[in-house]
N, C-alpha and C positions, 0 to 999 in steps of 0.2 A: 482651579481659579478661573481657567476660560468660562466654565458652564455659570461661575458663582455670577462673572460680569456680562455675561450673558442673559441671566436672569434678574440682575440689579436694572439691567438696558445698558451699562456701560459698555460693551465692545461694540457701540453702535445704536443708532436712532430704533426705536423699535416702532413698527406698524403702528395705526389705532385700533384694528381688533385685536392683537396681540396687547397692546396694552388694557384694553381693558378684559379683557381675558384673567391680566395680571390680575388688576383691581379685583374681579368679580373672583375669584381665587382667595385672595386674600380677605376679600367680606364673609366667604362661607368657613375660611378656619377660623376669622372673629366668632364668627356667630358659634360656631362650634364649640372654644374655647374661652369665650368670653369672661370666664371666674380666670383663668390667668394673668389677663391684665391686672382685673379690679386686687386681686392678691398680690401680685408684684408692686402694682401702685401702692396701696395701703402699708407694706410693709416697707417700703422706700419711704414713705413720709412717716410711718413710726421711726425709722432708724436716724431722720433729719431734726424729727420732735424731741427724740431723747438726745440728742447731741446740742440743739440750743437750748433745753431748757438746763440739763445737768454738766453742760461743757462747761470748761472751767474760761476765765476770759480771759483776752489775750491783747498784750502788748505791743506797738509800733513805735518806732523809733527810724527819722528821717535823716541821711544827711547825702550833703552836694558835695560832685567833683565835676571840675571842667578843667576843657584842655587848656594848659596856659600857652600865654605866648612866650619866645624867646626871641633873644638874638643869633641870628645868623651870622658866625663869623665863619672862614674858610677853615679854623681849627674845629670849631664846635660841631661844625656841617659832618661828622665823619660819622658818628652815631645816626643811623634812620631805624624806621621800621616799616612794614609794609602797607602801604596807604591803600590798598586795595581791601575794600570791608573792614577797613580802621576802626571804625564804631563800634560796627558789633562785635568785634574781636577785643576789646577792652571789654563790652557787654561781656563777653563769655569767661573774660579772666575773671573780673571781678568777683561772678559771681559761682569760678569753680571751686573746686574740694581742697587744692592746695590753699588757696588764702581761709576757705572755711576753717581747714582744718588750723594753719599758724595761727586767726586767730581767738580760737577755742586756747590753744596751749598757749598762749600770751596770757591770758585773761586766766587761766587756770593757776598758772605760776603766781599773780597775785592774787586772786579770788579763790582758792580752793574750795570754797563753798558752792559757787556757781559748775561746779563740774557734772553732774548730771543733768545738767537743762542744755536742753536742746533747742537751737533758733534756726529758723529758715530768713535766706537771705534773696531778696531781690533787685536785680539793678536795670532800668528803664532810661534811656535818650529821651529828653524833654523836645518835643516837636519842633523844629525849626531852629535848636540852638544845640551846644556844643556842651552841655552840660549833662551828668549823669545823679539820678536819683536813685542812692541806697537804700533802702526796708529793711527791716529788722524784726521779726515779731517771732516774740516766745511770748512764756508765760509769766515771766518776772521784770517791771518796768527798769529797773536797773542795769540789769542784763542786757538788755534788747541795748539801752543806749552804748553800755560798753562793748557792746559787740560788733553796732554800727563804728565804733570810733577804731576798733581793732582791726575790724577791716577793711577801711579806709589806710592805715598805717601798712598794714601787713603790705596792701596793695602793692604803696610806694616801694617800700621795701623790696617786695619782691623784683620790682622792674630798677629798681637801682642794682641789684644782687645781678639780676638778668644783664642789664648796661655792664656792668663791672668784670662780669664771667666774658662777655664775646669781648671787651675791648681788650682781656689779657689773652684769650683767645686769640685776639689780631696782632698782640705786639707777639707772645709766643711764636706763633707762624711767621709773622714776617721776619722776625729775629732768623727765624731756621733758616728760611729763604736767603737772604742777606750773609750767613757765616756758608751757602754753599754758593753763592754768586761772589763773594770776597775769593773764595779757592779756585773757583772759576776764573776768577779775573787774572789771579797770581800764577796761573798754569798757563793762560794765554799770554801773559807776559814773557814767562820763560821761553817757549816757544819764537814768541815774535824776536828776542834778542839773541836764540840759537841760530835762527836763519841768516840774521843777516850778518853772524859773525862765519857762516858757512859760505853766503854769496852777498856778492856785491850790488846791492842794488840800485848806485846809481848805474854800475857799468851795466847791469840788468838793462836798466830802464831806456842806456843808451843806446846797448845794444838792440834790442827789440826794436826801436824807431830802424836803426842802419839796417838791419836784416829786409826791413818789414819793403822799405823803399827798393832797396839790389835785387828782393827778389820780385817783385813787381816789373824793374826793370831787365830782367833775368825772362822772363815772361811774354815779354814784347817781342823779345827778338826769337823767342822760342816761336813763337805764334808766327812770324815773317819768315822765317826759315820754312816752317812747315807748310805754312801758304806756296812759297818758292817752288817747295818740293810737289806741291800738287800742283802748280801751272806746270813743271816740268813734266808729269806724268801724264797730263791729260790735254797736252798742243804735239799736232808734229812738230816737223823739220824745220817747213815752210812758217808756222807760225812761230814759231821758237826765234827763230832767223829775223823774221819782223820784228816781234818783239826786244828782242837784243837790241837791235839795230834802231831802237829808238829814245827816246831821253830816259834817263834815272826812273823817271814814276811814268810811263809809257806813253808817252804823247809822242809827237812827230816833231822831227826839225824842221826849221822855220824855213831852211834853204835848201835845194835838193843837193847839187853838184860840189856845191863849198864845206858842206855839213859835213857828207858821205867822205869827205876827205878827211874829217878830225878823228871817223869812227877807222881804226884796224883790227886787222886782221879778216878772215872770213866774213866777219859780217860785212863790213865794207867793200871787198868785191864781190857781196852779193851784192847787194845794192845795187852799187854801181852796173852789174852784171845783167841785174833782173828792169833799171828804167834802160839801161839801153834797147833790151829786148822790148820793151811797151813802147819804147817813141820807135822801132824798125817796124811792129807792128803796125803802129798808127801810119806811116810811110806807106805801109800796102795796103791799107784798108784805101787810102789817099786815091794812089795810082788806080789804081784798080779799078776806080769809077771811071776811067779815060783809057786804059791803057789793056791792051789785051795778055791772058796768063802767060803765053809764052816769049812777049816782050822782055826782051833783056836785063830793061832796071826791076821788073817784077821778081825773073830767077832768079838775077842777083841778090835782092831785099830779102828774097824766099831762103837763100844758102846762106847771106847772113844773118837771121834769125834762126836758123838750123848751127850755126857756132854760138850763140847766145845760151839755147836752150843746154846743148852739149857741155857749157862754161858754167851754167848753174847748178846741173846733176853734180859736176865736179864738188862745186863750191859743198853742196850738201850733203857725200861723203865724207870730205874734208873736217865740217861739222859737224857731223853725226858724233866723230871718237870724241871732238869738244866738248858736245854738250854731256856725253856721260860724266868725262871726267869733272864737270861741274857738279851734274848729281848726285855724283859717288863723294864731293865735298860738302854739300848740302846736308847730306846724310852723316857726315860724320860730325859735323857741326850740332845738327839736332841731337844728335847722341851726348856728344858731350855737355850742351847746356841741358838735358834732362837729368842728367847724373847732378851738374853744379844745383839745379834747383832741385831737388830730392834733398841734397845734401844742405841746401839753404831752407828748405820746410823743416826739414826734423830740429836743427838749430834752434829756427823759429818757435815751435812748436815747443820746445823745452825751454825756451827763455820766456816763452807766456805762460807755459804751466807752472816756472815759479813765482814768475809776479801775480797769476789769477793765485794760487797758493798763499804769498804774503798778502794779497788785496783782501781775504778770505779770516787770515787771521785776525791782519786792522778790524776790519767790520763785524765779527764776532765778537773782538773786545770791546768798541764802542757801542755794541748792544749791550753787554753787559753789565758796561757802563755805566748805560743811561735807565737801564731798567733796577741797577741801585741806587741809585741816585734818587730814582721815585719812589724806592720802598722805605730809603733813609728819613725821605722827606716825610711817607706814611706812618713810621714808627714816632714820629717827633709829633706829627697832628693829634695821632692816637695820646701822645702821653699828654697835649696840651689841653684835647677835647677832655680827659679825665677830671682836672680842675672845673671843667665851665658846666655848668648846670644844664642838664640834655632834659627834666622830666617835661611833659608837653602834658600831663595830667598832674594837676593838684587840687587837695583843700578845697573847695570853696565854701562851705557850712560845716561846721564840728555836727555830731548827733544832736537832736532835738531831742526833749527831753520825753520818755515814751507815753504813748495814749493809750486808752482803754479800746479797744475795739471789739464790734460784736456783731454778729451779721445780722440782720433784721431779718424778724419770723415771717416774712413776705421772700423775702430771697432765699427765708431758708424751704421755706414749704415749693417757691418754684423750682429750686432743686432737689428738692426731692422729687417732683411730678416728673421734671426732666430725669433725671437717674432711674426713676418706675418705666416713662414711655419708650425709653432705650431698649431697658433690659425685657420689657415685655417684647419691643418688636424684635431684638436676638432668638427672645425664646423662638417665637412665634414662624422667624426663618427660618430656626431648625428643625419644625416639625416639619414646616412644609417641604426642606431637604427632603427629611425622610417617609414624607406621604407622597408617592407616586401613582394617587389615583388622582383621573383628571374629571373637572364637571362641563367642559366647555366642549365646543367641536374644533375651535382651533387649539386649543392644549392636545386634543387627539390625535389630528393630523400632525401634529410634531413630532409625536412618538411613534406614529405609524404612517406608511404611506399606503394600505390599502385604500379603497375609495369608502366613502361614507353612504349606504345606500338610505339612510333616514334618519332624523333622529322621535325618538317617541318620546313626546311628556311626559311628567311624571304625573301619577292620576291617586287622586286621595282615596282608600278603599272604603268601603259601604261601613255599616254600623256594628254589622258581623266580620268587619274585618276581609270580606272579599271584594272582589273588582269584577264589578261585571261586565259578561262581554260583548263587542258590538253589535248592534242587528241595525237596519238601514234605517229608521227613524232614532238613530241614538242622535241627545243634544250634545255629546262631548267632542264638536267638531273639529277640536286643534288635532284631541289626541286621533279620532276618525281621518282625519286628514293626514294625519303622518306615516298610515299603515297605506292610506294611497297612492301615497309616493313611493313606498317600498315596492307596490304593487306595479306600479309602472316601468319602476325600472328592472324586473323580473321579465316583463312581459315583452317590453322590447327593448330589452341587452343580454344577448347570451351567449354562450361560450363558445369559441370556435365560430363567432360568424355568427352561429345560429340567431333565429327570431328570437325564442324561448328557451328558458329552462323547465325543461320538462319533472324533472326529480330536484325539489329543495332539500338542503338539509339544513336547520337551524340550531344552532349547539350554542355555548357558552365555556366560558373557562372554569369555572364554580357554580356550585350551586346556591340558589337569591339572586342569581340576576334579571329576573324576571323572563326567563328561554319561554316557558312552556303558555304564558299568559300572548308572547309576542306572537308565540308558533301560533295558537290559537288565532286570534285577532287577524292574523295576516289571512289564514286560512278561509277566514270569514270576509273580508274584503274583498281575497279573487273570485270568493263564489258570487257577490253583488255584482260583478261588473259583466258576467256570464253566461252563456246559457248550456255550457257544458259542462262537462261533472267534472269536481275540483274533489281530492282524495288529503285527507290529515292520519296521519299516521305517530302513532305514540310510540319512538323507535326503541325509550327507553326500558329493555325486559327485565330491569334489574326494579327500579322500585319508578315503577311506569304510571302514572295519576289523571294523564289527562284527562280519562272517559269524566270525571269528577265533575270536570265543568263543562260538561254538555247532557249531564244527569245518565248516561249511559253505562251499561255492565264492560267491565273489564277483561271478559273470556265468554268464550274462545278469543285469542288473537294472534298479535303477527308469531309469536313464541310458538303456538302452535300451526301456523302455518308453515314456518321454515324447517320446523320438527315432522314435518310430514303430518301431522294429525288431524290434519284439517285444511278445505280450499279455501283458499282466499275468496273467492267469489260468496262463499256460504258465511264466510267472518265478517266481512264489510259489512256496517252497518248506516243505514240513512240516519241523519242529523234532521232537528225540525226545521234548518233552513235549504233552501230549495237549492239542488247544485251541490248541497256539500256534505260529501260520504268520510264515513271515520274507520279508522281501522286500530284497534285497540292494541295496546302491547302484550295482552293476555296475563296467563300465570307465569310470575315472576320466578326467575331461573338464576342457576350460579354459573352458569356457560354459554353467555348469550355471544361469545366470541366464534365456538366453534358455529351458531348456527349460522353469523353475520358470513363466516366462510365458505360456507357451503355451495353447493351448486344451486339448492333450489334458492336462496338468495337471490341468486344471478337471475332465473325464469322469474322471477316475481318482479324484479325491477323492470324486465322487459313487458312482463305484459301489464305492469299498471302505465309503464310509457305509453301503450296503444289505446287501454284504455278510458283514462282520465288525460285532460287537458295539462292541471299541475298539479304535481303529487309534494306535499308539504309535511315532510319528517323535522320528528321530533325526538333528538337523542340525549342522553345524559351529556354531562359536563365531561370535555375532555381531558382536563386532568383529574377526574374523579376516577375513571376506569378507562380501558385501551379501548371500548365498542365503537365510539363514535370514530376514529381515527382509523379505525377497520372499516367503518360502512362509508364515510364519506367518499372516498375513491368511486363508488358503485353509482353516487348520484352525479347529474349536471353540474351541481353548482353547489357551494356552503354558503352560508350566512351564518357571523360570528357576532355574538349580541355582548355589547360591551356597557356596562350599568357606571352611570356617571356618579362617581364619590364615592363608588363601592367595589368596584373589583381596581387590581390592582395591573400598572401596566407592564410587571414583569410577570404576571402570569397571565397576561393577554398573550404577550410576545412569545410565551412557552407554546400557549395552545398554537398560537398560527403557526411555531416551529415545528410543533408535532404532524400538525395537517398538510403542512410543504414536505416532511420525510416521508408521505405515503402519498403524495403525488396527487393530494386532493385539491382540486378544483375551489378556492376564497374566490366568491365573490368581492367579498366587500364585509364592511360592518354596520353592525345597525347599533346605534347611541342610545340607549334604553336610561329611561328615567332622566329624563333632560327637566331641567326648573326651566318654564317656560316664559318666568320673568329675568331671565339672565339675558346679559347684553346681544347675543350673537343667534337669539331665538326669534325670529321674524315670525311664528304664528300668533303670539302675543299682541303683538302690537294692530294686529289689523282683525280683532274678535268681532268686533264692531260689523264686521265685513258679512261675516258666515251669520251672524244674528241677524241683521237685514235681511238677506235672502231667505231664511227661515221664516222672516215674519210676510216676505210676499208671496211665500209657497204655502200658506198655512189653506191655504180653499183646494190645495193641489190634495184628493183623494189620498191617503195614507195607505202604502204599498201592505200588501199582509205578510205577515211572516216567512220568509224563505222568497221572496222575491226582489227583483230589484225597483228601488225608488225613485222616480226622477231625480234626485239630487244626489244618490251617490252615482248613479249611471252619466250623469252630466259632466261629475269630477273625474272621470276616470285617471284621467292624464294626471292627475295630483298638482296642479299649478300649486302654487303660492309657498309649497315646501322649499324651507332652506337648503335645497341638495339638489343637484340633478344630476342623474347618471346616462350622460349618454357621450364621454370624449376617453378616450384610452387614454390613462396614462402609467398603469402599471400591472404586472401581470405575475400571481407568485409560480413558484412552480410548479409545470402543469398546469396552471390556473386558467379561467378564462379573460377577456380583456378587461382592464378595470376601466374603471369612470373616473370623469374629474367633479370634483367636491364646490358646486357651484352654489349662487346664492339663485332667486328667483324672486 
């Protein structure tokens, strides 16, 4: 399917030389096939001629439905249907096989006679309104009407039958729903009245409040205790002692001397104990600015600050045992209000776990409640909706009474031209499915990515049926001009680097593709541009012809050279053109494999390299026999000549497979027999070119036979050829670099 939308152009825009590529493709399988059309035509309008003139006529019969309107009331509203594609989903009921078929057996039950006629039915939305048009046409005007009115009936019917089935559908289900939500209600009932004959919920409810409050304030004093006990752990003596010693929430008394009188015990002679030592202090800090240290009131202030300090170490022994045995109360206190509140949380915690429990049950049964309640209220719409008329289609025209109709010989002759021009271009797809020979260069390059080293016109042969071959004043300048492009790109593009190929081989995949005419012609082209000796070699010893077209003996040749019978220097024969020697394929052999193997094979290759500029072989077809796929390895470079509209491109692709398993060196190919009026052939369009220069060269002396002319020695470079080979882009195995397939 990819390949199929790929060659419709549908997986994508296709190029313009790919398209007409396409076109020019499809004009040459017209032109080829063209009695397929005109026969497929002709018998599509025979099969349309005998159907209107000997068809029997046929009846129409019309009638209307539209959607009605209704009232909306909150009972009738429960019947809907799906408003999404509303139309066409009537369209599609109306006109399916269930009402077809009810009614056929409607009409059969009273008609028994209409029982083998058969009616096609069609139903159309009238544009811009809400209305639908029935068709009816058989072959008996009666019929057609009763069969329009039958199925208009059956229709209703059906969608009443349909209404009827889901609205017992909905009481059925909800009824179930309803006798298991009634049992449901009646088990949570039993339950809610087992509870509270088990517990008391208002003492519950009371309780929970009194828990929830004592232990809150159970908490506080948890919390002030443990606060207590950590100022006790973390003040000394002295701060302990301060802190006592001063109000309920720790401030200071307002008075020093009258205060420290309300406070007893230890704290209050510290107090007392610790300002008197700060004002006997202050006393000598006083003197002292006047009075010197061993002055009297100084010793003395000094000894009685020395009983001050000694009165206070006392005091804070004294309170040391005190403050423990405070802490050791502190701590029992904490203890015991973490017990009373443990034991006031788990209370807690079970007088909520029954009321979340009873809260649990209520609200379960008021779900279930309320969700009967709505299905009570959906069984009572459904039965009311059942009375009120739901259909939203009805009636609007009974059948009209049937017409004669008959297609007009104009409509019927352009459908038949239409049903011929179809099926001719199916045929015509599928040949060219299955013809995988290409005429184009870009159909080639699709199939293969070797480089294209030329393509050659296709040349109309002489009156004897031969083509004769180039010599340098020939007029046939496109096709002269295509062999100089091949020639150019021989001469500078070669394997490995090289300048040249020294050793050509030109093969074919079958034989008619015109190898041994190209071999030729090219042969004849490097010798014009030259002045050194250019070698053609007839490689093929099995049924070898080329001497044929250069009027030459056949033997001795290369057969008997590889065979030792003979040197090659005494074989080689001059041609009457200048530069260019032939070497024949001799007496034709059944074992030209063992010779191609051989060693002296290998010496002759080497020294027609030293000898000759380019040596231009000629071998049989390589899937004809194994020779050429043995010798090509031994040359530079192959050239694989591919015949447009005639060889095929899975045995294209065989041969160049064969040539890559023995490590032979593709050039490239050359496009033999190209229609030089096809869109993608540039020598065509510019003849006008080479005829001009021909006619300002006509005083230019005519070169003689075997030498070169000013005008092919001028081309050498081949300009104006659709190809140029001089950018690598692909290389087979082993091969040398390929070229890119340009325009010029």
């Amino acid at each position: 399917m990819a390949e199929l939308g790929q060659e419709l152009g549908i997986g994508g825009p296709l190029s313009p030389a790919v398209l007409r590529a396409r076109v020019y493709r499809y004009h040459l399988l017209l032109k080829k096939y063209w009695w397929l059309p005109m026969m497929v035509l002709s018998a599509s309008l025979l099969v349309q001629g005998v159907r209107y003139f000997l068809g029997e006529p046929l009846y129409v019969s019309t009638g209307r439905m539209m959607v009605a309107p209704r009232i909306m009331t909150k009972e009738s509203a429960v019947y809907t249907e799906e408003l999404t594609n509303y139309f066409g989903t009537q369209v599609s009921l109306m006109q399916s096989d269930e009402i077809k078929r009810r009614a056929e057996r409607a009409i059969e039950a009273s008609h028994p006679e209409f029982r083998e006629i058969k009616a096609e039915l069609s139903v159309q939305q009238e544009p811009k309104a809400s209305i639908f048009i029935l068709k009816v046409t058989s072959p008996d005007p009666k019929y057609s009407q009763m069969f329009a009115d039958a199925c208009m009936s059956e229709f209703l019917e059906f969608k009443r039958e349909m209404r009827g089935e889901t609205s017992q559908k909905t009481v059925d289900a909800v009824a179930k729903q309803l006798t298991e939500l009634e049992k449901a209600i009646a088990g949570l009932d039993q339950r809610i009245f087992q509870f509270k004959q088990e517990n008391n919920v208002i003492f519950l409810q009371e309780q929970g409040n009194y828990v929830g409050s004592y232990l809150v304030d159970l908490n506080k004093q948890l919390a002030e205790l443990k606060k207590e006990a950590q100022l006790l752990d973390l003040m000394n003596i002295d701060q302990t002692l301060e802190r006592q010693a001063q109000g309920p929430e720790g401030a200071p008394t307002r008075d020093g001397a009258g205060s420290a009188a309300l406070i007893e015990g230890p704290q209050s002679e510290y107090i007392q104990t610790k300002r008197q030592l700060q004002r006997a202090k202050a006393r000598l800090e006083q003197m002292s600015k006047y009075l010197r240290p061993k002055h009297p009131k100084i010793l003395a202030l000094k000894d009685e600050i020395t009983r001050y300090e000694r009165r206070l170490e006392i005091v804070r022994q004294q309170s040391q045992e005190s403050i423990q045995e405070k802490r050791q109360g502190i701590q029992l206190q904490i203890s015991n209000l973490e017990k009373i509140v443990a034991e006031s949380e788990t209370k807690a915690l079970e007088v909520g776990r029954k009321m979340a429990e009873f809260e649990k049950l209520k609200t379960e049964r008021d779900r279930q409640k309320q969700l009967y309640d709505s299905l009570l209220g959906t069984v009572q719409n459904v039965s009311v909706s059942q009375d009120v008329s739901q259909f939203d289609v009805n009636i609007l025209e009974q059948a009209t009474p049937a017409l004669s109709v008959k297609p007009g010989l104009i409509r019927t002759l352009l459908l038949g031209i239409g049903v011929g021009l179809v099926l001719s271009g199916g045929l015509l797809f599928l040949l060219d499915r299955f013809n995988d020979r290409v005429s184009t260069v870009v159909e080639l390059t699709e199939h293969f990515t070797e480089p294209i080293y030329g393509q050659v016109p296709e040349e109309v042969p002489d009156a004897e049926g031969r083509l004769p071959l180039l010599h340098p004043q020939d007029t046939r300048h496109v096709y002269a001009e295509s062999f100089r492009n091949i020639r150019s790109s021989l001469r500078f593009v070669g394997p490995d680097g090289q300048k040249k190929n020294r050793v050509v081989l030109v093969t074919s995949p079958t034989p008619g593709d015109g190898k041994s005419t190209v071999t030729a012609n090219l042969a004849l082209t490097l010798s014009f541009a030259t002045t050194q000796k250019i070698l053609l070699i007839d490689g093929d010893m099995r049924r070898g012809g080329l001497h044929r077209l250069f009027g030459l003996p056949g033997e001795p040749g290369l057969a008997e050279v590889l065979g030792g019978e003979a040197e090659w220097r005494n074989v080689v024969q001059p041609t009457r053109y200048k530069n260019l020697f032939f070497l024949p394929a001799g007496e034709p052999t059944g074992h030209p494999g063992e010779l191609i193997f051989s060693a002296a094979c290998e010496q002759l290759m080497e020294d027609l390299r030293k000898e000759f500029e380019v040596v231009v072989v000629d071998t049989a077809p390589v899937l004809a026999v194994d020779d050429t796929p043995s010798l090509a390895p031994k040359a530079d470079g192959t050239l694989v000549i591919y015949r447009a509209g005639r060889t095929s491109c899975r045995l294209m692709r065989n041969s160049l497979e064969a040539l890559y398993s023995r490590n032979a060196k593709v050039l490239g190919i050359i496009f033999n027999g190209v229609d030089p009026k096809q869109p993608e052939y540039g020598y065509y369009k510019y003849t006008e070119y080479y005829y001009s220069k021909t006619v300002s060269r006509k005083r230019t002396p005519a070169a003689s036979p075997g030498e070169t002319s000013p005008e092919t020695a001028s081309d050498a470079g081949g300009a104006g050829v659709p190809v140029v080979t001089v950018e690598p882009v692909r290389a087979g195995p082993g091969g040398p670099p390929a070229i890119t397939v340009k325009k010029t």
